[in-house]
C-alpha positions in Angstrom: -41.8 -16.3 -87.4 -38.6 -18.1 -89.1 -37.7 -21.3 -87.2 -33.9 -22.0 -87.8 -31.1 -25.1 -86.4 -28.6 -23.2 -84.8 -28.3 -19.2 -84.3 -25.0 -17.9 -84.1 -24.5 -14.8 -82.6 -21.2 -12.8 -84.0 -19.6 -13.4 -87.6 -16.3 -12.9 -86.7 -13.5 -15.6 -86.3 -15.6 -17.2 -83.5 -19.1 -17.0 -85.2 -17.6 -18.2 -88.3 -15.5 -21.1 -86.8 -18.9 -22.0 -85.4 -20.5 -22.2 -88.0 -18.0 -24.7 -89.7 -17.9 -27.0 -87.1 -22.2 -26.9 -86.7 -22.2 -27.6 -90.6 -20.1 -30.3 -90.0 -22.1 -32.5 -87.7 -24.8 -32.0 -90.3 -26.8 -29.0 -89.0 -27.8 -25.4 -90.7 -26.8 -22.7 -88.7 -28.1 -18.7 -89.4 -25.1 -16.5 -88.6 -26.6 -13.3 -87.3 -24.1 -10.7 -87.8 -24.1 -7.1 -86.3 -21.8 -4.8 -89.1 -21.7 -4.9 -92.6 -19.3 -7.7 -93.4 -18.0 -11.0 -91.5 -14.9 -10.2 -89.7 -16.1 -9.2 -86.5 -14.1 -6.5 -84.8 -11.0 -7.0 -86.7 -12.0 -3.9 -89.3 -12.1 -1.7 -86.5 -8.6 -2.1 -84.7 -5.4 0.4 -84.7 -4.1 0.0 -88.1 -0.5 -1.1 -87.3 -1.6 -4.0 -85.7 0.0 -7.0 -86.2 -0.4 -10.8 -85.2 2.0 -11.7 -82.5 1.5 -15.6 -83.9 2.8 -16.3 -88.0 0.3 -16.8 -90.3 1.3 -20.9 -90.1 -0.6 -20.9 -86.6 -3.2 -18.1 -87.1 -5.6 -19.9 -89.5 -9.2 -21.2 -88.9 -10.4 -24.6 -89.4 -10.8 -25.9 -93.4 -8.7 -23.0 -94.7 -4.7 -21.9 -94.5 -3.8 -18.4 -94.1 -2.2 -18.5 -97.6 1.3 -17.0 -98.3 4.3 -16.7 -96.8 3.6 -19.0 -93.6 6.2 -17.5 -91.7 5.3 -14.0 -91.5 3.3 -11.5 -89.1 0.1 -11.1 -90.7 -1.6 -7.1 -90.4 -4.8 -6.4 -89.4 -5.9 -6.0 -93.4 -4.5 -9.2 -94.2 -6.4 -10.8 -91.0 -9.7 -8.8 -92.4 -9.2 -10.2 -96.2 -8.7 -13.5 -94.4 -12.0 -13.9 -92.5 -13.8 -12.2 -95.8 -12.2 -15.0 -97.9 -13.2 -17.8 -94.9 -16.9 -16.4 -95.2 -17.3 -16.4 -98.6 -16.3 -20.4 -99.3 -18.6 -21.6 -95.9 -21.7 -23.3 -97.2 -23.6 -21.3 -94.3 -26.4 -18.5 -94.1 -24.5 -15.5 -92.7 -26.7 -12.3 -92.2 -25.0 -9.3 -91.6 -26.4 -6.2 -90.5 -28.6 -7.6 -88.2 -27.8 -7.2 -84.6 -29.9 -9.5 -81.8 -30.9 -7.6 -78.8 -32.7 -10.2 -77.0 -32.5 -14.3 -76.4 -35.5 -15.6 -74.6 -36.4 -18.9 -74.2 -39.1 -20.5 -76.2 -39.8 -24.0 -74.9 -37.1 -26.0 -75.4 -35.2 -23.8 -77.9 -34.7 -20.0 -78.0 -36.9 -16.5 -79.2 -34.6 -14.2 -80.3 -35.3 -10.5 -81.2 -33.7 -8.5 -83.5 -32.7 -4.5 -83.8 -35.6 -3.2 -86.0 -38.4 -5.3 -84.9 -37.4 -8.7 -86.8 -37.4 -11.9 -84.2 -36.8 -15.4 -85.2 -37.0 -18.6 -83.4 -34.1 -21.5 -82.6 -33.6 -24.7 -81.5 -30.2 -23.9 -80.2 -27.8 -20.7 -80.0 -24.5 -20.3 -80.1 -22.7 -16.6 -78.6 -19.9 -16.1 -80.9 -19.3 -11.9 -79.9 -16.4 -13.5 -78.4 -14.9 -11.6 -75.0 -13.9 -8.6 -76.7 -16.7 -6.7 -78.0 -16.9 -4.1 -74.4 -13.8 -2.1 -73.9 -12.9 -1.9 -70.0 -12.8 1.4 -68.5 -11.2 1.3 -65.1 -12.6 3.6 -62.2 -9.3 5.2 -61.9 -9.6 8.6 -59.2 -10.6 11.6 -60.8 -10.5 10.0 -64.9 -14.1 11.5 -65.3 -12.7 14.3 -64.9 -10.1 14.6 -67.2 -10.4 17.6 -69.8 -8.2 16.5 -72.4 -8.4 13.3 -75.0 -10.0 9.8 -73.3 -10.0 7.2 -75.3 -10.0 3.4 -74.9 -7.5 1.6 -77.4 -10.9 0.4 -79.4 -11.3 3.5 -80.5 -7.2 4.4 -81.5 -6.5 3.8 -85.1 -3.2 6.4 -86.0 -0.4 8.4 -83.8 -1.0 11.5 -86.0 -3.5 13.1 -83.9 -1.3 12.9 -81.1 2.0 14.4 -83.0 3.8 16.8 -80.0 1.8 15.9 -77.1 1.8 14.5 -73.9 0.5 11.3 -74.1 -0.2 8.4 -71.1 -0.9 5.0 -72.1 -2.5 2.8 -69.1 -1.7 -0.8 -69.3 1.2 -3.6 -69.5 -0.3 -6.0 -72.1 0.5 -6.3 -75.8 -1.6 -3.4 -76.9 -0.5 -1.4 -74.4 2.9 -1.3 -75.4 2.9 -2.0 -79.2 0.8 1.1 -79.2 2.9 3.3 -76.5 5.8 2.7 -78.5 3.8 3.6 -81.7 3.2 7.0 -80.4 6.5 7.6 -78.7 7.9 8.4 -82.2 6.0 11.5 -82.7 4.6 12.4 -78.9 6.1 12.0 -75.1 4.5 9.0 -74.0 4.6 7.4 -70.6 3.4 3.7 -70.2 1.4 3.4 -67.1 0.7 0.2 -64.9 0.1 -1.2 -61.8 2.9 -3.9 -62.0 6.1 -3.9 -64.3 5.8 -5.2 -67.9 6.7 -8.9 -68.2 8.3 -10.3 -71.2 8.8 -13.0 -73.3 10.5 -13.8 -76.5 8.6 -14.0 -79.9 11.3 -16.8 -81.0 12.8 -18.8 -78.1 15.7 -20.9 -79.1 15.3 -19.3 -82.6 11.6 -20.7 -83.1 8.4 -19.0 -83.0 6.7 -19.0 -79.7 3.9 -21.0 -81.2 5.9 -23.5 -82.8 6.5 -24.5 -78.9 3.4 -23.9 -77.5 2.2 -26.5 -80.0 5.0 -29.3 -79.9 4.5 -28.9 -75.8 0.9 -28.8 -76.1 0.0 -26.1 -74.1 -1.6 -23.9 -76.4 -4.7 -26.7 -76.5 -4.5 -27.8 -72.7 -7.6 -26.9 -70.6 -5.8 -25.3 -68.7 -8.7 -22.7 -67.5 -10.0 -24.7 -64.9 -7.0 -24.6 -62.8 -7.3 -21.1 -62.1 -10.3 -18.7 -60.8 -8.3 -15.5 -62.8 -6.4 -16.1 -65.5 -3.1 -14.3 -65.0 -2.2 -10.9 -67.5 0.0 -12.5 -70.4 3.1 -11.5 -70.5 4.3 -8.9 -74.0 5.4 -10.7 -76.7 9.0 -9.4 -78.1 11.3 -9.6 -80.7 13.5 -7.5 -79.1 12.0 -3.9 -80.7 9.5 -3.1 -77.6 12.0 -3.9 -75.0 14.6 -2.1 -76.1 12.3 0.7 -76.7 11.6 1.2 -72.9 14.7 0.6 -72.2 15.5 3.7 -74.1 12.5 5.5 -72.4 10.9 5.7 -75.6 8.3 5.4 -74.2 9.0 5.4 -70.4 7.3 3.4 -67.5 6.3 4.3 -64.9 3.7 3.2 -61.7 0.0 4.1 -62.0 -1.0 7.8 -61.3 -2.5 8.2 -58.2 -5.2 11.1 -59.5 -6.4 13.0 -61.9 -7.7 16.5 -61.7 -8.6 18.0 -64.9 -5.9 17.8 -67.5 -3.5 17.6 -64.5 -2.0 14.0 -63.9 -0.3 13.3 -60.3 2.3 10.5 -60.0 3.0 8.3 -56.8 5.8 10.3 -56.4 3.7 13.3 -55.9 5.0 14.8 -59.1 2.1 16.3 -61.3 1.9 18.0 -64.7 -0.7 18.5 -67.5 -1.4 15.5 -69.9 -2.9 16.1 -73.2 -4.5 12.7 -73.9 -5.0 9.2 -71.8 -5.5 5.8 -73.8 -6.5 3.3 -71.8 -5.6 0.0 -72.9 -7.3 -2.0 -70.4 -8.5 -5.2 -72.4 -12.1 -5.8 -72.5 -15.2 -7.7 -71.1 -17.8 -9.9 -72.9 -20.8 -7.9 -74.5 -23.4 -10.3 -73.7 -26.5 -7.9 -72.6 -28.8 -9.8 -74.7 -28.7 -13.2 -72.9 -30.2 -11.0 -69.7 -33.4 -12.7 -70.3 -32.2 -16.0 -69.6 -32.4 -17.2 -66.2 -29.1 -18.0 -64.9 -27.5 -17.6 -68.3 -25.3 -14.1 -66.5 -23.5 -14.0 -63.3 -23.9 -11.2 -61.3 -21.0 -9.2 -63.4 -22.8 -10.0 -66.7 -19.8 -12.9 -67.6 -21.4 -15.9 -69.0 -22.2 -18.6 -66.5 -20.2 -21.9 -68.5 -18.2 -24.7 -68.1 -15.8 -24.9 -71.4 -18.3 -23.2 -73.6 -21.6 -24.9 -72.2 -24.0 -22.9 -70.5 -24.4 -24.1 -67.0 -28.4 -23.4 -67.1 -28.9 -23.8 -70.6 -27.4 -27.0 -72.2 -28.5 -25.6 -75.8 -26.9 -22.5 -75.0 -22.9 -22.4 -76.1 -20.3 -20.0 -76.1 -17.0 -19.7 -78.2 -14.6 -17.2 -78.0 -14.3 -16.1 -74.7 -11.2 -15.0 -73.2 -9.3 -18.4 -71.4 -12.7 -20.2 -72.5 -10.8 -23.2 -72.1 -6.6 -22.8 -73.1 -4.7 -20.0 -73.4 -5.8 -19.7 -77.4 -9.1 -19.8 -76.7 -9.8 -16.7 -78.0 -7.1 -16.9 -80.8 -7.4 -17.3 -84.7 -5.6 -20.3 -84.0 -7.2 -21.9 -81.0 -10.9 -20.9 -81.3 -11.8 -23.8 -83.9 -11.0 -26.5 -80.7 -13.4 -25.0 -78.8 -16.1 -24.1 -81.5 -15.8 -28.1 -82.7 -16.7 -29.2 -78.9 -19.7 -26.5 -78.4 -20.9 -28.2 -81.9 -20.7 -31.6 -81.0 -22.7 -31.3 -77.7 -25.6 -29.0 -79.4 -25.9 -31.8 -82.4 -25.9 -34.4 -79.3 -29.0 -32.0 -77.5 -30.7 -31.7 -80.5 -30.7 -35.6 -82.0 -31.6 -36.6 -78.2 -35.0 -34.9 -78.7 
């Protein structure tokens, strides 16, 4: 069996800011990657999407976005990025090869792999981030919807949904950057619990980031203070908001019920829906640590205090959702958090 530093779990931004910082403090880590390439889930969302931060404060440690600093960057470009990042790490990044199990293995870590393969560390860090299980709300009566279901994971293009009745459930940034996507070639209602909350992309005529930075929020540990971090607020230049404005899409409260294709309002107003997206965010996929006493909660969320395992001291996490600041789980943030989880595993692992 192959005996290795540092595992990383996930090649993606997290996995491969990881690695960085672990190569820094002088140790080899193995990124174990599931898919064919390192750039995580990126490859795999809608195509329009774009970054809501420029590319001067979406970059990864050691390496500049490149370009025009000022502008959006798409999904492709954020893909090509991450490629580029991957290819000029000194680090051993394995893709296809997915880990189904982490067990512990005296004072380090077994881990198996899909197809029979298992190697042995001396530390491991998750990397899969908090966005690799799409959430799926037990709305009344969903399961039994007849027409399209889908989870925003799995929405790439509004052309399948050209002339249909379409209900989008959420009141984040995907939610309504795709809702208003689709309201140019469907009837599209925007669905949520609460009202949309906004804020402007360019405050005062600078880029949001620009002040989270110069105030020092975007790095503060601000996770700590709060037992549920609170739904951030959509991001706007202007475009979406005047979009609902204009009922293009509209908003409305959540439906009470489905009932086959037939979707009933709190109003008590029902009609016949063609397709539900539901973009409901997403939970960490971290089945695999199961084996390791204490490593889960009850919910399957990791059990951590900013990135540290709380049973497992050579067991780190980067990438999670709030993990520690608001960008934890950001292109631009993760790097803080992937340098601390490095320096306390090369601190574990030069104590022994």
């Amino acid at each position: 069996m192959e005996h290795i530093d540092v595992a990383v779990i996930g090649g993606g931004q997290s996995g491969l800011a990881a690695a960085h910082s672990l190569l820094r403090e002088g140790l080899r880590p193995v990124v174990l990657e599931a898919s064919g390439q390192a750039a995580g889930s990126w490859p795999h969302y809608y195509d329009s999407l774009t970054l809501f931060s420029p590319a001067q404060h979406s970059s990864l440690p050691g390496m500049a976005f490149g370009g025009d600093l000022g502008r959006y960057p798409h999904r492709d470009e954020v893909v090509a990025y991450l490629l580029r990042y991957a290819e000029h790490l000194d680090a051993d990044i394995r893709t296809g090869h997915r880990v189904t199990a982490v067990r512990r293995a005296g004072e380090g870590f077994a881990l198996d792999l899909d197809g029979g393969q298992a190697l042995n560390a001396r530390a491991v860090v998750t990397a899969t981030g908090g966005f690799g299980r799409p959430n799926r709300p037990a709305l009344p009566g969903l399961d039994t919807f007849t027409g399209t279901l889908l989870h925003v994971a799995q929405y790439r293009v509004p052309v399948p949904f050209a002339g249909q009745r379409v209900i989008v459930v959420g009141a984040g940034n995907s939610a309504v950057q795709v809702a208003v996507e689709l309201a140019q070639v469907a009837r599209v209602t925007l669905a949520s619990r609460a009202p949309v909350r906004w804020i402007p992309q360019r405050p005062l005529g600078w880029d949001l980031h620009f002040w989270l930075t110069v105030t020092g929020l975007d790095a503060a540990p601000l996770a700590g203070f709060r037992q549920r971090p609170a739904t951030m607020a959509v991001i706007d230049d202007g475009r979406y908001r005047a979009a609902l404005a204009a009922s293009r899409p509209d908003r409305r409260p959540m439906f009470t019920r489905v009932d086959g294709p037939v979707v009933t309002w709190a109003d008590g107003a029902a009609e016949e829906v063609d397709a539900i997206i539901l973009a409901t965010g997403y939970r960490p996929d971290l089945g695999y640590l199961a084996p390791l006493p204490g490593a889960l909660d009850g919910a399957g969320r990791p059990r951590h205090r900013d990135g540290t395992s709380l049973a497992h001291p050579r067991l780190a996490h980067v990438g999670l959702e709030w993990q520690r600041s608001l960008s934890s789980a950001s292109l631009r943030g993760v790097g803080r958090d992937a340098a601390r989880a490095a320096r306390r595993i090369a601190r574990q692992l030069r104590a022994r």
